[in-house]
PLY file of the C-alpha trace (Angstrom):
ply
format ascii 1.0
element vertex 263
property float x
property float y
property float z
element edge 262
property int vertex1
property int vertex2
end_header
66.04 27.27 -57.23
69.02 25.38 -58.36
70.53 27.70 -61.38
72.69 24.44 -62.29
75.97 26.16 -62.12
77.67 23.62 -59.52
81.00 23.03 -61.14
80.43 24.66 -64.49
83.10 27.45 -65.73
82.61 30.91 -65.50
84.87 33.57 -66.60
83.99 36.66 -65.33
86.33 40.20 -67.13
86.82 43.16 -64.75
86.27 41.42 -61.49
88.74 42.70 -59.39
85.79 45.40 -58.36
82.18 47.09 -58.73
79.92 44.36 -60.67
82.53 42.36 -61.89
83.25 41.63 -58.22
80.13 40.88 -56.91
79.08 38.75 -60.38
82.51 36.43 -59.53
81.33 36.09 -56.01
77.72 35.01 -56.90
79.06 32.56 -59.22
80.86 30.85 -56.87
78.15 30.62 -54.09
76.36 28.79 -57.10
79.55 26.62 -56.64
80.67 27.28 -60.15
83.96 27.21 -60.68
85.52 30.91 -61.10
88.29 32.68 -63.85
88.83 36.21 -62.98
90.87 38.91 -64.90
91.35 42.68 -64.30
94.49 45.19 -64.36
95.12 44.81 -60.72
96.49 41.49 -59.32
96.42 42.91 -56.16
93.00 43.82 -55.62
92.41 40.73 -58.40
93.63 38.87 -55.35
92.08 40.52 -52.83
88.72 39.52 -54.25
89.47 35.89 -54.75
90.47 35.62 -50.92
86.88 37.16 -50.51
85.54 34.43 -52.81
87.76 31.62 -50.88
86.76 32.48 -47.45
83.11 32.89 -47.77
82.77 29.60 -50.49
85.54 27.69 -50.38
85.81 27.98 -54.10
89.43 28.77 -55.38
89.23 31.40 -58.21
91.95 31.17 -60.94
93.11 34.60 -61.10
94.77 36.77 -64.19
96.04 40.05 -64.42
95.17 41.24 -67.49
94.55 44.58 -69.63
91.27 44.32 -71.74
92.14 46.69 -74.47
95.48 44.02 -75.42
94.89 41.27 -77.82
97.41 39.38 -76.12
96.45 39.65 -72.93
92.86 38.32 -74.23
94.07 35.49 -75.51
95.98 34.36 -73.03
93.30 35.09 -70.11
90.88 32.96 -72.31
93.28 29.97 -73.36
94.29 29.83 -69.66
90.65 29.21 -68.44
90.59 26.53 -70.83
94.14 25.04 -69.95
93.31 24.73 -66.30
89.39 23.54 -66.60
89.06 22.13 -69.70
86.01 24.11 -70.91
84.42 27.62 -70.69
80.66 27.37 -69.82
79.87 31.06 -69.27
81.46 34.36 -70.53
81.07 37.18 -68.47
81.54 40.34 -70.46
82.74 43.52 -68.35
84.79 46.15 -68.49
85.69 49.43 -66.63
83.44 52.46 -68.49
85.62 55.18 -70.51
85.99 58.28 -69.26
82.94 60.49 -68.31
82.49 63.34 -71.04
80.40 65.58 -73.40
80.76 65.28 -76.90
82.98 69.07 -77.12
85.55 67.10 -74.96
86.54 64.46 -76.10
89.25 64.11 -78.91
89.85 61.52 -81.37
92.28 59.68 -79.27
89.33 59.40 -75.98
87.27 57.76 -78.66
89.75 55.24 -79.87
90.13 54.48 -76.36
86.93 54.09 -76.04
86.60 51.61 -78.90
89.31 49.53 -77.47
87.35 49.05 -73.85
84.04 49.07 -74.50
83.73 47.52 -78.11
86.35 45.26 -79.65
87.25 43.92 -75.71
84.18 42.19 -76.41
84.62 41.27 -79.88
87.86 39.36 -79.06
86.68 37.43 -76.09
83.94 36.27 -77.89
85.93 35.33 -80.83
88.65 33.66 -78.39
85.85 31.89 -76.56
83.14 30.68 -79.30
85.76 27.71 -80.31
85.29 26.61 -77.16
81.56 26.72 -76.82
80.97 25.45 -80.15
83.21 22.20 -79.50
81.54 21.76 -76.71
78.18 22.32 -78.30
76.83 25.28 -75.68
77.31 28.35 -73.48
76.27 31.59 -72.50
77.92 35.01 -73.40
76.28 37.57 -71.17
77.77 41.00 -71.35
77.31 43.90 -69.29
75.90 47.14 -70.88
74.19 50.26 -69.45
71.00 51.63 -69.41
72.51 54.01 -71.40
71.40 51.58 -74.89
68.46 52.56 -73.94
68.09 56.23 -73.01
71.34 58.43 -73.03
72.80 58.97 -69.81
73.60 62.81 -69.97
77.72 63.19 -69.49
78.57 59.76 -70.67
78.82 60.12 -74.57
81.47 57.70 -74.86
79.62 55.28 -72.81
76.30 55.95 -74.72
77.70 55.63 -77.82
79.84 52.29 -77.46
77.32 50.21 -75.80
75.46 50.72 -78.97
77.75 48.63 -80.87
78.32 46.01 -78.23
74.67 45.48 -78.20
74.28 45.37 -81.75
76.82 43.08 -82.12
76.06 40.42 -79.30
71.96 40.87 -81.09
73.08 39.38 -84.31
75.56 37.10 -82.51
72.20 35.58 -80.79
70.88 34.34 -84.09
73.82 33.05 -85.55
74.76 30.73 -82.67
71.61 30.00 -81.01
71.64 27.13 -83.65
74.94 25.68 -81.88
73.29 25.47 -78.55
74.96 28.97 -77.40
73.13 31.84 -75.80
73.99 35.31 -75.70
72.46 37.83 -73.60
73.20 41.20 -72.52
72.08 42.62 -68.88
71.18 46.95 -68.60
72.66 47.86 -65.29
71.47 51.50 -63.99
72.83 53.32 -61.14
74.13 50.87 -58.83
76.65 51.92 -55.75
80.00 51.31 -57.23
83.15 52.96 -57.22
82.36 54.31 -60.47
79.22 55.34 -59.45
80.53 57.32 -57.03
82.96 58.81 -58.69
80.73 59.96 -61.16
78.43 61.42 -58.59
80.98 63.29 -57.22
81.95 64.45 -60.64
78.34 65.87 -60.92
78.53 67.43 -57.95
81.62 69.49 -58.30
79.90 70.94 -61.21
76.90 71.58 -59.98
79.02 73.14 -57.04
76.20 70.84 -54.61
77.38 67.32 -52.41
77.39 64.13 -53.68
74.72 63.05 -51.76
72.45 65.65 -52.81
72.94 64.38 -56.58
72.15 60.82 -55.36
68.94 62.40 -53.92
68.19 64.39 -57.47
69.21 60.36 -59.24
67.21 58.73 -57.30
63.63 61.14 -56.97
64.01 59.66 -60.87
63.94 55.47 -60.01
60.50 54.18 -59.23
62.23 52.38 -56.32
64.06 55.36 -55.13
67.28 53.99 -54.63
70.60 53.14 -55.58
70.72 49.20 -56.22
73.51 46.90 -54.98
76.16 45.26 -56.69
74.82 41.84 -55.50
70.91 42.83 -56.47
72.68 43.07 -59.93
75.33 40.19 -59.38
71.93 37.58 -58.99
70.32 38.02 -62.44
73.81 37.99 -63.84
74.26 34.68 -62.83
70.16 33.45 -63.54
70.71 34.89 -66.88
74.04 33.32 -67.41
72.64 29.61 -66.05
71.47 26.63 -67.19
68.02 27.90 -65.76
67.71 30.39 -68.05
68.43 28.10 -70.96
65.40 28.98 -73.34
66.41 33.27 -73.00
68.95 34.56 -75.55
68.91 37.81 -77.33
67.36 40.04 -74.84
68.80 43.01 -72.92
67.46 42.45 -69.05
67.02 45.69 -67.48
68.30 46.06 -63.91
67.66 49.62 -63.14
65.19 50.07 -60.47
62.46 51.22 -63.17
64.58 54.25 -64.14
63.97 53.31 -68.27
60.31 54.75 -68.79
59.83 53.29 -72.22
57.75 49.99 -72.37
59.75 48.14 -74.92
0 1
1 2
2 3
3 4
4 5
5 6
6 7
7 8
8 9
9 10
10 11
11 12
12 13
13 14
14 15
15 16
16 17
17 18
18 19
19 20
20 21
21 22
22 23
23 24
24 25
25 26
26 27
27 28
28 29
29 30
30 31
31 32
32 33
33 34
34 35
35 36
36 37
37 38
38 39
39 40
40 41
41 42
42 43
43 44
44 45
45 46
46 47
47 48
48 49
49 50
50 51
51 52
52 53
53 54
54 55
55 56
56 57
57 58
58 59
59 60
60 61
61 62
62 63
63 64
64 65
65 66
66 67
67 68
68 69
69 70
70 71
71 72
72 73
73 74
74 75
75 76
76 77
77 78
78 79
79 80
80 81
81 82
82 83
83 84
84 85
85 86
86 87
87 88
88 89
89 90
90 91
91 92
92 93
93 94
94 95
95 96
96 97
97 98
98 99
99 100
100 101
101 102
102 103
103 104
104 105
105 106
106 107
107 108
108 109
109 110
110 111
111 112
112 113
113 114
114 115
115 116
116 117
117 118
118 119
119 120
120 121
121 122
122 123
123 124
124 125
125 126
126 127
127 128
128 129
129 130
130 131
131 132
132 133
133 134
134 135
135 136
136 137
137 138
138 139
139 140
140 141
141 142
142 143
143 144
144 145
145 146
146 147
147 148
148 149
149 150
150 151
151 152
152 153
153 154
154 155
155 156
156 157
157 158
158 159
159 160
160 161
161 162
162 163
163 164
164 165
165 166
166 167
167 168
168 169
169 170
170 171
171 172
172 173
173 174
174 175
175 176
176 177
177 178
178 179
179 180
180 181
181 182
182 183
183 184
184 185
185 186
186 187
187 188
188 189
189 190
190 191
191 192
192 193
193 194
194 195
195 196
196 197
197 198
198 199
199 200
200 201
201 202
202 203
203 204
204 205
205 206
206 207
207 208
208 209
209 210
210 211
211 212
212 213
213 214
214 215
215 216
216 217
217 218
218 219
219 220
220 221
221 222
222 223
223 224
224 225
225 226
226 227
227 228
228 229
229 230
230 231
231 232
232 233
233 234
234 235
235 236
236 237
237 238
238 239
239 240
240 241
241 242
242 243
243 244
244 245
245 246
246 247
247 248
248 249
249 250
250 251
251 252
252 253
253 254
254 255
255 256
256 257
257 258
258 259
259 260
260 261
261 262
């Protein structure tokens, strides 16, 4: 299927790893052309050699902190300096810190807010301009599984995503009239760094290995794995294309089956 993505604008947050990584890297085998942000310019650059080598698309690449303002601003009025438009937002961001409710102070949760919530608020308000001159887009952000059952451990997590989702809901109906879509996309466990680390967290608790907690995790996902960044990094991009252009306002699950509800 051709998503329509060849030489359309995608700026993908938090993609100098994990599923901001591999969602960059699918974009650009789509031959979309690629903005990437994330604390790191090394490994930010690291990734875009990646992207280079295997597609021969040349990612403009930003070091940037999501929880500044400025940095925001800048990372979206660059994308639109150097390619003239912003097709696709990308919404990602590293997950606060792991936690149960006991733990965490009133400065974790400000934190918190900062990443999680009003990172998206202001790169949808820096971007919308854009999309609405234009007259379309697609915001697609990246949640959890969590908005839809609690993952136990991650109350910060849990909590946040709430909002975001709430937020990018209503923003569905009040722009869908403009021609822009917004979407948000439910990843469950899925081998990243973070994933790992959190497994390994579990572990040293539970004073067992980390792969025995993967085993527990997994006995849990009707598929009995683990997914892959790039399983994940594929209906990222579908979702975020041209192909999907009638879907806004849902919240795609890409967890292996592990949500039992039905709605």
């Amino acid at each position: 299927m051709d998503l329509g993505l060849k030489d359309k604008v995608a700026l993908v947050t938090a993609s100098s790893k994990g599923l901001g990584a591999a969602t960059a890297m699918e974009f650009a085998r789509e031959g979309a052309r690629v903005a990437m942000c994330a604390r790191s310019g090394k490994l930010l650059e690291e990734r875009a050699g990646e992207i280079r080598q295997e597609t021969g698309v040349e990612p403009l690449v930003m070091a940037a902190d999501l929880t500044s303002r400025d940095d925001i601003r800048r990372v979206v009025a660059t994308t639109k300096e150097t390619y003239g438009r912003i097709d696709t937002l990308f919404i990602n961001a590293g997950g606060p810190p792991p936690g149960v409710f006991a733990d965490l102070d009133e400065d974790a949760w400000q934190g918190a807010v900062e990443l999680t919530l009003m990172s998206a608020v202001r790169l949808v308000r820096e971007t919308l301009p854009t999309m609405r001159a234009q007259g379309d887009g697609s915001i697609l952000a990246c949640t959890s599984v969590s908005v839809k059952q609690p993952v136990d451990g991650l109350m910060l997590s849990n909590a946040l995503r709430m909002g975001v989702t709430g937020m990018l809901k209503t923003l569905s109906n009040e722009v869908g009239p403009e021609g822009i879509r917004v979407n948000m996309i439910l990843p469950g466990w899925t081998r990243t760094q973070r994933a790992v680390s959190l497994l390994a967290g579990r572990a040293e608790k539970a004073g067992t290995s980390p792969e025995e907690q993967e085993t527990q995790l997994t006995a849990a996902v009707p598929l009995r794995r683990m997914g892959e960044p790039q399983e994940f990094a594929r209906a990222a991009v579908f979702l975020s294309s041209p192909a999907a252009g009638y879907i806004t306002g849902v919240s795609l699950l890409v967890d292996g089956g592990i949500y039992k509800g039905s709605l």
